[in-house]
C-alpha positions as CSV (number, residue, x, y, z in Angstrom):
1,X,70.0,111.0,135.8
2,X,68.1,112.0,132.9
3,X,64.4,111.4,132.6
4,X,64.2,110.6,135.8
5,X,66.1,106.7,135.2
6,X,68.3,106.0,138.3
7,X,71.3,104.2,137.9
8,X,72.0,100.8,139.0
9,X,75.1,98.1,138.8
10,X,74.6,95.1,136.9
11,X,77.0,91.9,136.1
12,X,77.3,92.1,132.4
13,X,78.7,89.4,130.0
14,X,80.6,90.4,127.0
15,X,82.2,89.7,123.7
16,X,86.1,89.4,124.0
17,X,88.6,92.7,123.8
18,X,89.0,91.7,119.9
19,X,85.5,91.7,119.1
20,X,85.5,95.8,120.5
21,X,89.1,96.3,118.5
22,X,87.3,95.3,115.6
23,X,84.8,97.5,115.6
24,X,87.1,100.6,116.7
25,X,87.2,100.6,120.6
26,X,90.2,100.3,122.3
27,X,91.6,99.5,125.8
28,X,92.6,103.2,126.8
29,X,88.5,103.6,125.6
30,X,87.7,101.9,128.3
31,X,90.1,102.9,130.7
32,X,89.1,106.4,130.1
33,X,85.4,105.9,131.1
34,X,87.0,104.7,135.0
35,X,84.9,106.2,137.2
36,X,82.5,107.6,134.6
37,X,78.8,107.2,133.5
38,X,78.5,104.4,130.8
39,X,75.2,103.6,129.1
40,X,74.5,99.5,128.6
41,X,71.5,97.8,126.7
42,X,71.7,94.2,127.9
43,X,69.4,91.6,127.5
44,X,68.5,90.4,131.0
45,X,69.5,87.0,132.3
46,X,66.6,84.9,133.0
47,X,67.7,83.7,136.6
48,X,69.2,87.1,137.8
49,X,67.7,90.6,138.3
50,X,70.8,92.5,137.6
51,X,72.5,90.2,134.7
52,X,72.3,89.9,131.3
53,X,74.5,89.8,128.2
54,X,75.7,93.0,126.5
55,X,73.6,94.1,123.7
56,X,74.9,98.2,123.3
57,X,77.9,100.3,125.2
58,X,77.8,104.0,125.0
59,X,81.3,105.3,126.5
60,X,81.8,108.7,128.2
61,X,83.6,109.7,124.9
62,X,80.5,109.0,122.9
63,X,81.8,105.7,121.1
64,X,79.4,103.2,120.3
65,X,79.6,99.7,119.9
66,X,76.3,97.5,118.7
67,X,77.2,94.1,119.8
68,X,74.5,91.8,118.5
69,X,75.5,90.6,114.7
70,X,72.0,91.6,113.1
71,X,72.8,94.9,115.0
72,X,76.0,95.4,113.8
73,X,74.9,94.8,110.3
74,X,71.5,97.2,110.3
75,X,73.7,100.0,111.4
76,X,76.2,99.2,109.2
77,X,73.9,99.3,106.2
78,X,72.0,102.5,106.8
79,X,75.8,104.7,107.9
80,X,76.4,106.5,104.5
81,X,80.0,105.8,103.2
């Protein structure tokens, strides 16, 4: 991987399908990156190494999803219309 970073499987909670169909991913997005590199931010569970809650997604199709509200809301507010 770039920049020397090594890959590595986690156990990652997330917000429910809507929450992504809001905010313009869909089902066949996901389907689609099967098999495929995705890039997660999560913040790190506290009693597991490799477990955390979903922060950011990056899908092979270069969607991007910012999942935490104040997230959401920065990005949202600096995007020009």
């Amino acid at each position: 991987m770039a920049n020397g970073h090594k890959a590595e499987t986690w156990s990652i909670e997330s917000p429910p399908p809507s929450f992504f169909r809001i905010h313009g991913a869909s089902k066949s997005d996901f389907e689609n990156a099967l098999g495929n590199t995705v890039t997660a931010e999560a913040s790190q569970a506290k009693d597991n190494f490799h477990s955390g809650l979903l922060r950011t997604i990056k899908l092979p199709n270069a969607k991007l999803s910012w999942l935490v509200p104040e997230t959401v809301e920065a990005r949202a507010a600096t995007v020009p219309s």
